[in-house]
C-alpha positions in Angstrom: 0.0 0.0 0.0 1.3 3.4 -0.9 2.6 5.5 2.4 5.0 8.4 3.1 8.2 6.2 1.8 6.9 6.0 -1.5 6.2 9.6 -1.5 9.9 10.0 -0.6 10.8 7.3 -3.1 9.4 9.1 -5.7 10.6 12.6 -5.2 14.2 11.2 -4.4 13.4 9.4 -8.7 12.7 13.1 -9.4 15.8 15.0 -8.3 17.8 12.3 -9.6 17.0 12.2 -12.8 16.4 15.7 -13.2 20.0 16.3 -12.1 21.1 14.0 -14.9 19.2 15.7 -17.3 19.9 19.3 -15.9 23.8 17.7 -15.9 23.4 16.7 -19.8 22.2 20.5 -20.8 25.4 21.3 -18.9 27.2 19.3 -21.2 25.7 20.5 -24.3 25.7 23.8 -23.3 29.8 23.5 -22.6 30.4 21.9 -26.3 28.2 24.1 -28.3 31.2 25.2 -30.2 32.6 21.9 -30.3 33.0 20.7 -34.0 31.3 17.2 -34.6 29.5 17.3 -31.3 26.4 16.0 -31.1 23.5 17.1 -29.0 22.3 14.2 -26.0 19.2 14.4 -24.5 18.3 12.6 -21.3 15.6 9.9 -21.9 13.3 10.3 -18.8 10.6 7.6 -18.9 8.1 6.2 -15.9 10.0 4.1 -13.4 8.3 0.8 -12.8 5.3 1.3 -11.2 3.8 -0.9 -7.9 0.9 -2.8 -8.5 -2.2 -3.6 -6.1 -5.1 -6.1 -6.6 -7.4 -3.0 -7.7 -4.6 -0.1 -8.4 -1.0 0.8 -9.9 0.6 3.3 -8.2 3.6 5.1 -9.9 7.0 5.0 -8.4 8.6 8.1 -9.9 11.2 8.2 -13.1 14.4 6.7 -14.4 16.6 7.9 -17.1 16.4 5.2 -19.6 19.9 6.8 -21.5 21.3 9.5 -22.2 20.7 9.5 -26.2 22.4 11.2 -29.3 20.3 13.1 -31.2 22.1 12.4 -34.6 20.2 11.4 -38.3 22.2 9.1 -40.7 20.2 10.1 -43.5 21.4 13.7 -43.1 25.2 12.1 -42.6 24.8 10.3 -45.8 23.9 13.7 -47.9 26.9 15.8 -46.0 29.5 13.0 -46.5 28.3 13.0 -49.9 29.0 16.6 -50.7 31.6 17.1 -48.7 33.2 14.6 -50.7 32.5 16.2 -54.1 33.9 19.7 -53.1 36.7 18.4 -52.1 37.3 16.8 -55.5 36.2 19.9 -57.3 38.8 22.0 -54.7 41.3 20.0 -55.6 40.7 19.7 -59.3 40.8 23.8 -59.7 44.2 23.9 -57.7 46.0 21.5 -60.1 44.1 22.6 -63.3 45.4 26.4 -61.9 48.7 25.3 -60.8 48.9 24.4 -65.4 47.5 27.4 -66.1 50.1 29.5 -63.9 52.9 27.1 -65.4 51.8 27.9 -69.3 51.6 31.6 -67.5 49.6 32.6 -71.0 49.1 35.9 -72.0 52.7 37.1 -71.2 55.9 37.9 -72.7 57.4 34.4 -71.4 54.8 32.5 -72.1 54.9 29.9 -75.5 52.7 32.1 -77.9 54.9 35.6 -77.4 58.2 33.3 -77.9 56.3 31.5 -81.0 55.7 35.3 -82.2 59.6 36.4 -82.0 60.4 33.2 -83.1 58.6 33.8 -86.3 59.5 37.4 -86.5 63.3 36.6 -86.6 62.2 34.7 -89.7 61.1 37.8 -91.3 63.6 39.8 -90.4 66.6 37.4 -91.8 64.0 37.4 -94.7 64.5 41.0 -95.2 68.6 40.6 -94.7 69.4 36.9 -95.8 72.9 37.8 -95.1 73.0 39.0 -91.8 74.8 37.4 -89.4 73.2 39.3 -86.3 69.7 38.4 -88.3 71.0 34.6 -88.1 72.3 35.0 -84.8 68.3 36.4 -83.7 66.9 33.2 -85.4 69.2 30.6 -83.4 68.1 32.7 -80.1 64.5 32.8 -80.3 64.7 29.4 -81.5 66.8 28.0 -78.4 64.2 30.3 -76.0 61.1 27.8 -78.0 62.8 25.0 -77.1 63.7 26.4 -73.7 59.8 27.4 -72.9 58.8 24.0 -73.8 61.7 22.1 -72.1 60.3 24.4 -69.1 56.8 22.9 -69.7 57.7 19.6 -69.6 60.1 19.9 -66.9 57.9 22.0 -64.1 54.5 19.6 -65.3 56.7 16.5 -64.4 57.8 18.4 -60.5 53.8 19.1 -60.5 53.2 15.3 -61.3 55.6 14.3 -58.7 54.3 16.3 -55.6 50.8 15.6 -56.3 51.7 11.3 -56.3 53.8 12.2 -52.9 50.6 14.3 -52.0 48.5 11.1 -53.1 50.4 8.8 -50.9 50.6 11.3 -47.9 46.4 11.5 -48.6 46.4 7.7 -48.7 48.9 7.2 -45.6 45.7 9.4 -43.6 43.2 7.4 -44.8 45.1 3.9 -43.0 45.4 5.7 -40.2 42.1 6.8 -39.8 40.9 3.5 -41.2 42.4 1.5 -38.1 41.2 4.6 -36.2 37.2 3.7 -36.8 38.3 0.1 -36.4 39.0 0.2 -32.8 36.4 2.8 -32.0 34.2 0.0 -33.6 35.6 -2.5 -31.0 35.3 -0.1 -27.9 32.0 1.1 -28.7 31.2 -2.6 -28.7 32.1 -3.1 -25.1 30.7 0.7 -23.8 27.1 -0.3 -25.3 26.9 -4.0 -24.0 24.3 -2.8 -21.9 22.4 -1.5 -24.3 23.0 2.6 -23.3 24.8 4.8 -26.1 28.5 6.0 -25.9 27.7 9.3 -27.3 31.2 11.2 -27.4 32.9 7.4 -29.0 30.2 7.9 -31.6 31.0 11.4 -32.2 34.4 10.7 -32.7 33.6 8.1 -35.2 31.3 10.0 -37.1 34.1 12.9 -37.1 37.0 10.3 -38.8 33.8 9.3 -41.1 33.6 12.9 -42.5 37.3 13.1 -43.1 37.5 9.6 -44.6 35.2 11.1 -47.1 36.8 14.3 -48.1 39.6 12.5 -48.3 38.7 9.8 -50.1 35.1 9.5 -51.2 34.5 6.8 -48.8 31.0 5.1 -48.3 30.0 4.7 -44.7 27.4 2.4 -43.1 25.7 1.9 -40.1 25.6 -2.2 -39.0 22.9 -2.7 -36.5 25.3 -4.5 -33.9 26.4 -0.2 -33.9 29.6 -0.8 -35.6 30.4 1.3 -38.6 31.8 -0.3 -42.1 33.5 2.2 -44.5 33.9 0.9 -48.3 34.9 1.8 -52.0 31.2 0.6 -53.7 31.4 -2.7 -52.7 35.0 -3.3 -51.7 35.4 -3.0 -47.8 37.8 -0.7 -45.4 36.8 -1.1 -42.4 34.5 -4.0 -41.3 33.9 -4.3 -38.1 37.3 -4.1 -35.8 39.2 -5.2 -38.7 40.4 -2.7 -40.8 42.7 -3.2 -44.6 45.3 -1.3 -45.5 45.8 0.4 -49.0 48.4 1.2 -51.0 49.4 3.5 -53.9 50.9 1.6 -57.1 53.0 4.1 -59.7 53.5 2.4 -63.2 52.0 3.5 -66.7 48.9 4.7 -64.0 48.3 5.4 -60.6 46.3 3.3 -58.7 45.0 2.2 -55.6 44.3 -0.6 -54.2 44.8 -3.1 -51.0 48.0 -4.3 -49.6 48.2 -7.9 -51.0 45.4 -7.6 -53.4 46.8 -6.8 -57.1 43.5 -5.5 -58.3 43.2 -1.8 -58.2 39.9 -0.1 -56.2 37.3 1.8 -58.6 34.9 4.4 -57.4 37.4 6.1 -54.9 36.6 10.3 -55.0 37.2 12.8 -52.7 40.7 14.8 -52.8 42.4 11.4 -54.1 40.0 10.6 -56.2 40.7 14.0 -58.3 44.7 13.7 -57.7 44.6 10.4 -59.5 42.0 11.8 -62.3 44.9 14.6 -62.7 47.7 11.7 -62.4 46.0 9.4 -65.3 44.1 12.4 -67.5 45.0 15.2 -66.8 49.0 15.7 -67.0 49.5 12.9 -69.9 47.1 14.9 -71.5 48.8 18.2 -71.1 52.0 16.9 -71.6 50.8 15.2 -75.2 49.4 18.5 -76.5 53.0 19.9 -75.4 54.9 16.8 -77.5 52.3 16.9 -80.5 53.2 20.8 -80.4 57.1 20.6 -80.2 57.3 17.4 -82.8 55.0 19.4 -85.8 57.3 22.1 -84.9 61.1 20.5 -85.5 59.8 18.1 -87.9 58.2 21.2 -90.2 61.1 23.5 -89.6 63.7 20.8 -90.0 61.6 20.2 -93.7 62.2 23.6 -95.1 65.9 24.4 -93.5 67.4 21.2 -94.4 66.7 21.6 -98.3 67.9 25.4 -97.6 71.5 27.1 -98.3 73.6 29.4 -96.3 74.9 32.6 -97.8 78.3 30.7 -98.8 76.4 28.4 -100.4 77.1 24.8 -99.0 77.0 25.3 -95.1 78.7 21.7 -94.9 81.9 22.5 -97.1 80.2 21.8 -100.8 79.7 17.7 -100.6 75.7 17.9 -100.8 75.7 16.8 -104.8 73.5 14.2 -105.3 74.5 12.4 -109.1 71.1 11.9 -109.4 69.3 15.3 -107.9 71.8 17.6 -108.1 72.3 19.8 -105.2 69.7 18.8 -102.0 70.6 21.7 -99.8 72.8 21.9 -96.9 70.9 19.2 -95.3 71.5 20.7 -91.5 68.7 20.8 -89.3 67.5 23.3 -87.5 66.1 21.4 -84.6 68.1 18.0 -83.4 66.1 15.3 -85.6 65.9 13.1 -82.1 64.2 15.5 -80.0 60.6 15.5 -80.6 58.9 16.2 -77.7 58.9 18.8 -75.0 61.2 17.2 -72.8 63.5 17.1 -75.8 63.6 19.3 -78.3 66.8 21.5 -78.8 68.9 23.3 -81.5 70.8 21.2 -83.7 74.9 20.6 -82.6 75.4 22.2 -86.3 73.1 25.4 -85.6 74.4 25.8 -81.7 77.8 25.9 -82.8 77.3 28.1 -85.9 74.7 30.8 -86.5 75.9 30.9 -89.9 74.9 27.6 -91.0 70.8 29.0 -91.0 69.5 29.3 -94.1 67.6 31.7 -96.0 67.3 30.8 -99.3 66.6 27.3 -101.2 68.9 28.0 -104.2 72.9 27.5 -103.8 74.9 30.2 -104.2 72.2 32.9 -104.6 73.4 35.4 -101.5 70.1 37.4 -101.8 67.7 34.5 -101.5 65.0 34.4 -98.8 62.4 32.0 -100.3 62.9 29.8 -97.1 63.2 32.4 -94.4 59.8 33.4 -95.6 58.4 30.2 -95.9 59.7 29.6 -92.7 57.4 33.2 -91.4 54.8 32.0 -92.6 54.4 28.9 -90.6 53.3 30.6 -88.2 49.2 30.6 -89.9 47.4 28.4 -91.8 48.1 29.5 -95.4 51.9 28.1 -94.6 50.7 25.5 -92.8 48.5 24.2 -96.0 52.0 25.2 -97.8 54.2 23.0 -96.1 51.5 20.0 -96.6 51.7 20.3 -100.1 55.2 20.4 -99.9 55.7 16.8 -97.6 52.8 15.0 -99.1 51.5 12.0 -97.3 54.4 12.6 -94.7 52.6 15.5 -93.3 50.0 13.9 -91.1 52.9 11.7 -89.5 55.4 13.9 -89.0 53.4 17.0 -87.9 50.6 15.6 -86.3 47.7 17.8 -87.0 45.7 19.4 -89.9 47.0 21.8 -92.1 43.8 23.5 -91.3 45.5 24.1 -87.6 48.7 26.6 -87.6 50.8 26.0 -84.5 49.5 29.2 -82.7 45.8 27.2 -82.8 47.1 24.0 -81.5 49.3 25.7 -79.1 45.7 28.4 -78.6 43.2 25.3 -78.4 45.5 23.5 -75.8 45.5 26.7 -73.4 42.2 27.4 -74.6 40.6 24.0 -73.7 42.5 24.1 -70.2 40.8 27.4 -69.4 37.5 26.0 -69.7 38.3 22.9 -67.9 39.3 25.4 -64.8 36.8 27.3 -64.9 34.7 24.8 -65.2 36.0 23.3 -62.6 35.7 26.6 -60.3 32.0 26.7 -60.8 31.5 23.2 -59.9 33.8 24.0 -56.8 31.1 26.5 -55.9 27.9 24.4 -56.0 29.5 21.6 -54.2 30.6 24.2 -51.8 27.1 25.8 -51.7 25.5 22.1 -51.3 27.8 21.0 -48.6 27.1 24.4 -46.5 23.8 23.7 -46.7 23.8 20.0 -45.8 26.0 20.8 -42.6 22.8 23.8 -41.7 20.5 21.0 -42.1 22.6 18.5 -40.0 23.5 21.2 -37.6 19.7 22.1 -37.0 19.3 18.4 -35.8 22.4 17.3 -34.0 23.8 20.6 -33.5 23.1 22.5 -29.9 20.6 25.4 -30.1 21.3 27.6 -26.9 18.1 28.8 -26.8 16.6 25.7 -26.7 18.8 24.1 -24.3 18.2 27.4 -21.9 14.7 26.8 -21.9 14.8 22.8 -21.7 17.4 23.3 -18.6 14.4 25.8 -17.1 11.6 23.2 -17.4 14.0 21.0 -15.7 14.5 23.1 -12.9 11.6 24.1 -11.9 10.7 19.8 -12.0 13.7 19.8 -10.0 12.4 22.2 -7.3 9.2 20.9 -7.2 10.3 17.4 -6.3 12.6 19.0 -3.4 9.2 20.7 -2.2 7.5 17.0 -2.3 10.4 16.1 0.0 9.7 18.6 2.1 6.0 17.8 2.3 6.8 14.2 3.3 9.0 15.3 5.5 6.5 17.1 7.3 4.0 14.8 7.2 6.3 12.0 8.7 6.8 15.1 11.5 3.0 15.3 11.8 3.0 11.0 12.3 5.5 11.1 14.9 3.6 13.8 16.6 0.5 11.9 17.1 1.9 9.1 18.8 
């Protein structure tokens, strides 16, 4: 039968749990700023109540758990986004990082030194024997093969700091890996008893959102409250048991698990993009840039070698042929073996000796210019469509592109093309940005801490808590009032 004790029973239920939930506002309260945290409520429910043949009598309250107020669903969309700004971030650094290394428009960049280099032409064209004029020519022809030596070289340092920046990224990614693999384990033990270990599970979730900027990862709630983390369907953590990945360097860059020689697929994130850039992007640069410098030595190399110095025979008169006649000099302009932008140089013949460049195509006519303008006017179409003519069917092989293309328009579509690929990569930055702002407001509206709200739930609480010392009081004094009567 309900007496005085339960009355005490009850109110001493009230304080208690109260307190806790009082104590849990405290804590939210403290870690409002807290990044990651996530807001815990104090589950109050009816304690177990006493039962009589014709009644049930309440006994006060328990605190069931103290729960954290977190939604996966909204987890899922952040992670998500998250994942594909970083991607974007990282793909308008690199693609930026190749724009600043072309630095076009300027008076270093490829197209100005193209321009000189085709103006010396014209100016050896207008004084075929010159010497400064050939001197100019050999200059802005070693500065071409300098810019694009330049390319090649500083895209290949690029290359090579964004694989050590791939592995460093990857290296993370293990660690955190193993991280969520033993928070798996110890949340496993804290929540035997079936409450929540809120700040373990905050931690985890924390690793999660870096595991998928970093890497794209997939993340998924078991119902024993582990967390699994996985590439589509190929697993990184499962469990307390976490694998280890690797990056592989050969032909492409991959990824893939230590011990397994298949490489992962669907991996995003800022490694996703650094390998994209790895496999795509910098081959695809760098064979513009070799496409560019072999039409160039292979065209120029066409017209000088069938040319003839001032003195005639640049190589000392032996270029009869019994059956042609006289061939030209035969001296390249460009070394024959460097065709790319890595290699391509001045010819031994032309470094050593200005005056072995030729202006004319007819021996022993000093006034000649016929090649030092055909040589000018490589530098558009019309002598483009000129030099096809001239090399026949070896044109397409040798230069590489149409005769409808003069080198300023490859050289103008492969800058050109890059500028739209960074800007459009700098608008897709910006949604992503935009749509992973406003997934963290939506997930900060349900597990983040409102003060306001907290204020007036720690309020309600109080006054609970003060009417439950009251009821103590009451008891107190009717146990007084008892004692008095006897």
């Amino acid at each position: 039968m309900p007496n005085i004790g339960s009355i005490l029973s009850s109110a001493r239920s009230a304080i208690s749990a109260h307190q806790v939930a009082m104590q849990t506002i405290t804590q939210n309260i403290a870690n409002a700023e807290t990044p990651g945290y996530s807001r815990q409520r104090a589950e109050l429910v009816p304690a177990n109540p006493q039962r009589f043949p014709m009644y049930t009598v309440g006994t006060g309250v328990a605190v069931a758990d103290v729960a954290r107020l977190r939604n996966q669903f909204l987890d899922v969309s952040y992670r998500r986004e998250a994942g594909r700004s970083e991607a974007y971030n990282v793909r308008t650094d690199l693609l930026g990082e190749i724009e600043s290394l072309l630095n076009e428009p300027s008076e270093t960049g490829l197209a100005s030194t193209m321009d000189r280099f085709w103006s010396s032409w014209d100016d050896l064209a207008n004084n075929p024997t010159n010497p400064t004029a050939q001197g100019v020519v050999r200059l802005r022809g070693e500065q071409v093969a300098y810019t694009l030596n330049g390319y090649d070289e500083r895209l290949t340092e690029l290359s090579n700091r964004t694989r050590a920046h791939l592995t460093g990224i990857i290296t993370e990614v293990n660690t955190l890996g193993s991280q969520v693999a033993t928070l798996n384990r110890q949340i496993t033990a804290a929540e035997a008893g079936g409450q929540q270990s809120p700040d373990l599970r905050d931690t985890r979730d924390r690793i999660a959102d870096q595991l998928s900027k970093l890497a794209g990862v997939q993340v998924q709630m078991q119902a024993n409250g582990t967390m699994s983390v996985h590439f589509g369907s190929m697993m990184l953590v499962d469990a307390a048991n976490a694998r280890t990945l690797e990056v592989r360097n050969g032909t492409t860059t991959t990824i893939g698990y230590v011990g397994d020689p298949d490489p992962l697929h669907g991996i995003g994130g800022q490694a996703g993009e650094m390998m994209s850039f790895l496999n795509t992007d910098a081959p695809a640069l760098r064979a513009r840039l070799d496409s560019f410098a072999r039409g160039l030595v292979n065209g120029v190399n066409e017209y000088h070698a069938s040319g003839w110095t001032a003195a005639g025979d640049a190589l000392g008169g032996s270029n009869w042929n019994t059956a042609l006649g006289p061939t030209g000099s035969r001296i390249n302009f460009f070394d024959a073996a460097g065709t790319s932008a890595a290699t391509i140089r001045i010819s031994a013949e032309v470094a050593a000796d200005a005056s072995v460049i030729a202006a004319g195509d007819v021996q022993n006519a000093p006034g000649n210019n016929t090649l030092a303008l055909a040589m000018g006017a490589l530098r558009d179409d019309v002598g483009m469509a000129a030099l096809q003519t001239r090399m026949g069917a070896s044109f397409g092989t040798l230069i590489g592109f149409g005769a409808a293309e003069s080198f300023a328009d490859h050289y103008t579509s492969t800058v050109t093309g890059l500028g739209v690929k960074a800007s459009d990569a700098k608008s897709q930055y910006t949604v992503f940005e935009t749509l992973t702002a406003q997934a963290d407001n939506r997930r900060s509206s349900e597990n983040g801490v409102s003060l306001d709200e907290e204020l007036t739930l720690m309020l309600r609480h109080q006054q609970a808590y003060t009417a439950a010392t009251r009821l103590v009081r009451v008891a107190d004094e009717m146990a007084q009032s008892i004692l008095n009567m006897v």
